[in-house]
DRENDO-1510 file (C-alpha; in Angstrom, 1 decimal, always signed):
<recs>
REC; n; res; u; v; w
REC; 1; UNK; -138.0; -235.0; +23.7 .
REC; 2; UNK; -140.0; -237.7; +25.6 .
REC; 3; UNK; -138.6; -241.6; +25.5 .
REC; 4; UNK; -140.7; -244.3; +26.1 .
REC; 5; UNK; -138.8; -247.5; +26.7 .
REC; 6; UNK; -140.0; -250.8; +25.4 .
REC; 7; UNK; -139.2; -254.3; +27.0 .
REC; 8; UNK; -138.1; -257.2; +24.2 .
REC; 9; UNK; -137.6; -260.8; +25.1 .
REC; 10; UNK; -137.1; -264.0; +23.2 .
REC; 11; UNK; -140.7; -264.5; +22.1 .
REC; 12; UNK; -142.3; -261.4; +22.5 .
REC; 13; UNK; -145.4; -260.5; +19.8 .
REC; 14; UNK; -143.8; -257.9; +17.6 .
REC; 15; UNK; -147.2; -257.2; +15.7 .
REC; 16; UNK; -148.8; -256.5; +19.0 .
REC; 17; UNK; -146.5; -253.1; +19.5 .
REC; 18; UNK; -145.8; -252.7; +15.8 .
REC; 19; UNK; -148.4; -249.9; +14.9 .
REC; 20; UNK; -147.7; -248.2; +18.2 .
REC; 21; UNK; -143.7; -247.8; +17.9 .
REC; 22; UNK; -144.2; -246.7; +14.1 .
REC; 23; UNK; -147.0; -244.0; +15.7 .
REC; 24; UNK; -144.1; -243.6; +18.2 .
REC; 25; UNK; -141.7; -242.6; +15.7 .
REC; 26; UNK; -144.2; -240.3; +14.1 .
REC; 27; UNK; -145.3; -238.0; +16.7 .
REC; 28; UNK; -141.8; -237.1; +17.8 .
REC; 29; UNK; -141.0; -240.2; +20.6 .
REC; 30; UNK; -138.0; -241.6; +21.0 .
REC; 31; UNK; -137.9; -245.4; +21.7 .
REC; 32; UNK; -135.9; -247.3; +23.5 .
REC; 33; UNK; -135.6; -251.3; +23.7 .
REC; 34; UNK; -134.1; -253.1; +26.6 .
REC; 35; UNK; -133.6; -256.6; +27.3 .
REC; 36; UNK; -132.3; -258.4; +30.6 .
REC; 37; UNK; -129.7; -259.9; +28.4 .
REC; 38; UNK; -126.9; -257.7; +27.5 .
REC; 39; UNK; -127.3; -255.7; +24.5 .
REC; 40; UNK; -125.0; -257.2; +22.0 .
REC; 41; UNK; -127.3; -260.7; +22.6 .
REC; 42; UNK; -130.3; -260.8; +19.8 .
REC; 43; UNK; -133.7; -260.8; +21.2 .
REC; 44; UNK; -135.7; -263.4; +18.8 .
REC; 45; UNK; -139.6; -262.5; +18.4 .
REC; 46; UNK; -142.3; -264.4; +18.3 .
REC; 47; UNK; -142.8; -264.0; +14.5 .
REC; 48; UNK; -138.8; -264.5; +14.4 .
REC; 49; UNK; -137.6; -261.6; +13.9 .
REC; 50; UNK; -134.3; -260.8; +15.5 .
REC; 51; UNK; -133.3; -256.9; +17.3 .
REC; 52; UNK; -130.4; -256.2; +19.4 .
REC; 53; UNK; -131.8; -254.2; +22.4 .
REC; 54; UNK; -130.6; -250.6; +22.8 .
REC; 55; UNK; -129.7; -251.3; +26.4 .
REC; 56; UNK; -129.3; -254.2; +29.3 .
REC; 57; UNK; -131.5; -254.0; +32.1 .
REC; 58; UNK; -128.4; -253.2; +34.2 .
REC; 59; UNK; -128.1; -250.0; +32.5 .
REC; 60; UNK; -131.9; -248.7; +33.1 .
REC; 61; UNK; -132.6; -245.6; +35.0 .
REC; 62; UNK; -136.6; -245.2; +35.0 .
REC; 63; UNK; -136.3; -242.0; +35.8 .
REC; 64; UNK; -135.1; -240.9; +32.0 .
REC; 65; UNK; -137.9; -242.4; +30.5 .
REC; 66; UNK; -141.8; -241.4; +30.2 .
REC; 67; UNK; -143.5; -244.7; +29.9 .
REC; 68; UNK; -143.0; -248.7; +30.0 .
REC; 69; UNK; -144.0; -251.1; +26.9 .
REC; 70; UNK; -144.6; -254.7; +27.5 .
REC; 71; UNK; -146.0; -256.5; +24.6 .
REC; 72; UNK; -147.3; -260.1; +24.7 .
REC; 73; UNK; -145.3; -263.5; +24.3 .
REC; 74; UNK; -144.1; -265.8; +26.9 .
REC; 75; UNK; -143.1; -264.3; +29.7 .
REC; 76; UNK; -142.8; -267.0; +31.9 .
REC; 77; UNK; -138.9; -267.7; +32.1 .
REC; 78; UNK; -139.4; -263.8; +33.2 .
REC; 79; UNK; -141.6; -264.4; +36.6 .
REC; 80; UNK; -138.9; -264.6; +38.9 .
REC; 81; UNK; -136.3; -261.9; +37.1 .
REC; 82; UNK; -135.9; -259.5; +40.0 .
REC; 83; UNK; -134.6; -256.6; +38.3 .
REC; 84; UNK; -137.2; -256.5; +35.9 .
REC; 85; UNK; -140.1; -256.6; +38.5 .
REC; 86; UNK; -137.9; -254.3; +40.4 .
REC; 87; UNK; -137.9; -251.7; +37.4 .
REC; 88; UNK; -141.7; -252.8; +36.8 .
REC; 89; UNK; -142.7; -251.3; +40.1 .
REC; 90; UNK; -140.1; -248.6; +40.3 .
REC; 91; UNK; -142.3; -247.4; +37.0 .
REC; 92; UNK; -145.5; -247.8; +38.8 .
REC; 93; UNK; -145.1; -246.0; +42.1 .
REC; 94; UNK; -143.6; -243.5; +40.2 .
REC; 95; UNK; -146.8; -243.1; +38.8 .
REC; 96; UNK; -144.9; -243.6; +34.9 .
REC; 97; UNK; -147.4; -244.9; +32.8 .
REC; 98; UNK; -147.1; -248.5; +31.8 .
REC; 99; UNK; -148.6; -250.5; +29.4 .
REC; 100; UNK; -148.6; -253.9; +28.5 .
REC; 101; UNK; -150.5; -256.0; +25.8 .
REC; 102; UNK; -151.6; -259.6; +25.6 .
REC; 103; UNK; -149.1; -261.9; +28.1 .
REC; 104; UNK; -147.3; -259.0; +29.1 .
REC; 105; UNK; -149.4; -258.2; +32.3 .
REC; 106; UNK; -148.1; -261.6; +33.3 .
REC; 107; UNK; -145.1; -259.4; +34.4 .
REC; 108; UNK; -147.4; -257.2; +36.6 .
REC; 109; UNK; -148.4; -259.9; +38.3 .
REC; 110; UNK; -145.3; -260.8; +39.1 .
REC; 111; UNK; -144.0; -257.1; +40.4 .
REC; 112; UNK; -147.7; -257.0; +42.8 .
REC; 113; UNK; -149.1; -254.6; +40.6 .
REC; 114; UNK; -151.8; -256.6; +39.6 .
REC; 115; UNK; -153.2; -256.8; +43.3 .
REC; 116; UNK; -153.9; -253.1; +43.1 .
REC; 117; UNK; -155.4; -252.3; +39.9 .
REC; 118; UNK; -158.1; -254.2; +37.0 .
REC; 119; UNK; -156.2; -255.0; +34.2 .
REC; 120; UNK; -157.0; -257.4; +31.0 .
REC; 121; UNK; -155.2; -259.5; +29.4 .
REC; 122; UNK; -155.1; -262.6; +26.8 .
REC; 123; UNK; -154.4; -264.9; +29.3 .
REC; 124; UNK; -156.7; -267.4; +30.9 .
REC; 125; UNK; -156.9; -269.7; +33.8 .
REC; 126; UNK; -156.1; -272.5; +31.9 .
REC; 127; UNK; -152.1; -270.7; +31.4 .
REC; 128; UNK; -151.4; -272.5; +35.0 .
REC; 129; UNK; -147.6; -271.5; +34.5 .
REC; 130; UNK; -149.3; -268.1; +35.6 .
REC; 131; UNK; -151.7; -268.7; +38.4 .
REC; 132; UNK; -149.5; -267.7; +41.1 .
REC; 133; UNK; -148.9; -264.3; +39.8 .
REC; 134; UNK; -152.4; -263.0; +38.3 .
REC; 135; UNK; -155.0; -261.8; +40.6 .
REC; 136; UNK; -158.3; -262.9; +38.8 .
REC; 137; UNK; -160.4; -261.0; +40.8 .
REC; 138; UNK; -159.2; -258.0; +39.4 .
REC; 139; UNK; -159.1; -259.3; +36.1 .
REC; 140; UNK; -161.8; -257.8; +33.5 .
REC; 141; UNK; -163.5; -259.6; +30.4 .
REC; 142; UNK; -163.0; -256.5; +28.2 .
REC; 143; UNK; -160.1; -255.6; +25.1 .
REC; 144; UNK; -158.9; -252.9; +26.9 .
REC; 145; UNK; -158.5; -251.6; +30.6 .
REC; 146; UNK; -157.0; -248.5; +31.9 .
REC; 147; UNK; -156.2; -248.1; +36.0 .
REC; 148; UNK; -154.4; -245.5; +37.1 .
REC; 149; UNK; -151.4; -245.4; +35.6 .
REC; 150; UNK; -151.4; -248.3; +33.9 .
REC; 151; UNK; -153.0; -249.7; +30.1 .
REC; 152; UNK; -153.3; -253.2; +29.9 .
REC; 153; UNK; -155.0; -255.0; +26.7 .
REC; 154; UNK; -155.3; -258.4; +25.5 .
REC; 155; UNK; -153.4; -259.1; +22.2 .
REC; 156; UNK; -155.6; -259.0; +19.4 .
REC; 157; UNK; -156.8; -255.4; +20.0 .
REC; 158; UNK; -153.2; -253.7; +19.4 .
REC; 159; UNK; -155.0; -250.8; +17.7 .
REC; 160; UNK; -156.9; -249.7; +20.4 .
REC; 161; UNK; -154.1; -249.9; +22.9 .
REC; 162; UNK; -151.4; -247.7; +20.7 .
REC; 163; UNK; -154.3; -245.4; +20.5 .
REC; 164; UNK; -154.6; -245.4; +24.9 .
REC; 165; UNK; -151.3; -245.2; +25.1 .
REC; 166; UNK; -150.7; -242.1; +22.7 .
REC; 167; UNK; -153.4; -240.5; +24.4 .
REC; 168; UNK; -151.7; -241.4; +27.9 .
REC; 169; UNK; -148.3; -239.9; +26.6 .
REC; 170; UNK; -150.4; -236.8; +25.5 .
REC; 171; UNK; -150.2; -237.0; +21.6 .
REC; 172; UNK; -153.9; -237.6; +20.8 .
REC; 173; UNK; -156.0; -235.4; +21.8 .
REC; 174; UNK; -159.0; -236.5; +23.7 .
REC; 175; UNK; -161.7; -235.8; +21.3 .
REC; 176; UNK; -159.7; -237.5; +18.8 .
REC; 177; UNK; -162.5; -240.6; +18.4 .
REC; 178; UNK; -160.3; -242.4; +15.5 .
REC; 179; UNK; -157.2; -241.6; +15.5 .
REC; 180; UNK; -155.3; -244.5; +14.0 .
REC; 181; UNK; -158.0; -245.0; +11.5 .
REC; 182; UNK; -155.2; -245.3; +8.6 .
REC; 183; UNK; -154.2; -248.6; +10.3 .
REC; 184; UNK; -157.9; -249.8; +10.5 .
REC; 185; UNK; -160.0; -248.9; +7.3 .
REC; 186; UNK; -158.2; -250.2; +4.1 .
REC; 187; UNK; -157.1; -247.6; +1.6 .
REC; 188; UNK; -157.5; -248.2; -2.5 .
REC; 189; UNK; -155.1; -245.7; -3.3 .
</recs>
């Protein structure tokens, strides 16, 4: 069974990732949350909600895992966490895929990816608690970008990026042009 593992924070956007892990859970995915807290700390979202992580980041090994989840929040306290930008590049020269939604590039910054690849995100110029770590030049005006191994998006299209990032893991097929369209086109039944 592939496992993806998924990054929670105090703050992070739980409705950015929601539709994803639930899509997740559907095709056969095992998820796994981590924090760099240890796991018997809650994590408190951005819309409040609170999850005790399945793991510490002291207990990570990337190797057992398939892919990286970062949604959105503020990641700022986060910049400087070594072991997290540690375990964010040990994912990408491993050539795992990542992705990461809204603030959550923030991160990639922070770990040098960012230097090497276009990305998106929902984060602006004006967020100066970031402008050390996000390489504008790379940075693309569009909802979604995919570079090598790595999906980023900004927050607001969450559809779109669990859609990339099922098709990444190898769950969708290609010619599959809608394949979340129960999350997008409201049902009367």
């Amino acid at each position: 069974m592939k496992k993806v593992l998924l990054f929670v924070y105090d703050s992070f956007a739980e409705f950015e990732i929601s539709i994803l892990i639930t899509c997740l859970r559907g095709k056969g995915i095992q998820l796994e949350t981590f924090s760099i807290n240890t796991n018997d700390i809650p994590i408190i979202s951005a819309g409040n909600l609170k999850i005790l992580a399945d793991h510490s980041i002291k207990n990570i090994n990337s190797n057992d895992y398939e892919a990286l989840l970062i949604p959105g929040g503020s990641p700022y306290p986060l910049l400087e966490n070594e072991l997290l930008l540690s375990l964010i590049r040990d994912f990408y020269t491993n050539n795992k895929m990542i992705g990461a939604i809204c603030g959550g590039p923030a991160l990639l910054g922070a770990a040098g990816i960012l230097n090497e690849i276009s990305y998106t995100a929902s984060l602006s110029k004006e967020d100066r608690e970031y402008a050390d770590v996000l390489n504008w030049t790379n940075k693309r005006q569009d909802y979604l970008v995919i570079d090598q191994n790595v999906i980023t998006a900004t927050g607001s299209n969450y559809l779109k990026f669990a859609e990339e990032v099922l098709r990444a893991l190898g769950t969708i097929s290609e010619d599959d042009k809608e394949p979340l369209k129960y999350f997008a086109v409201p049902s009367i039944n």
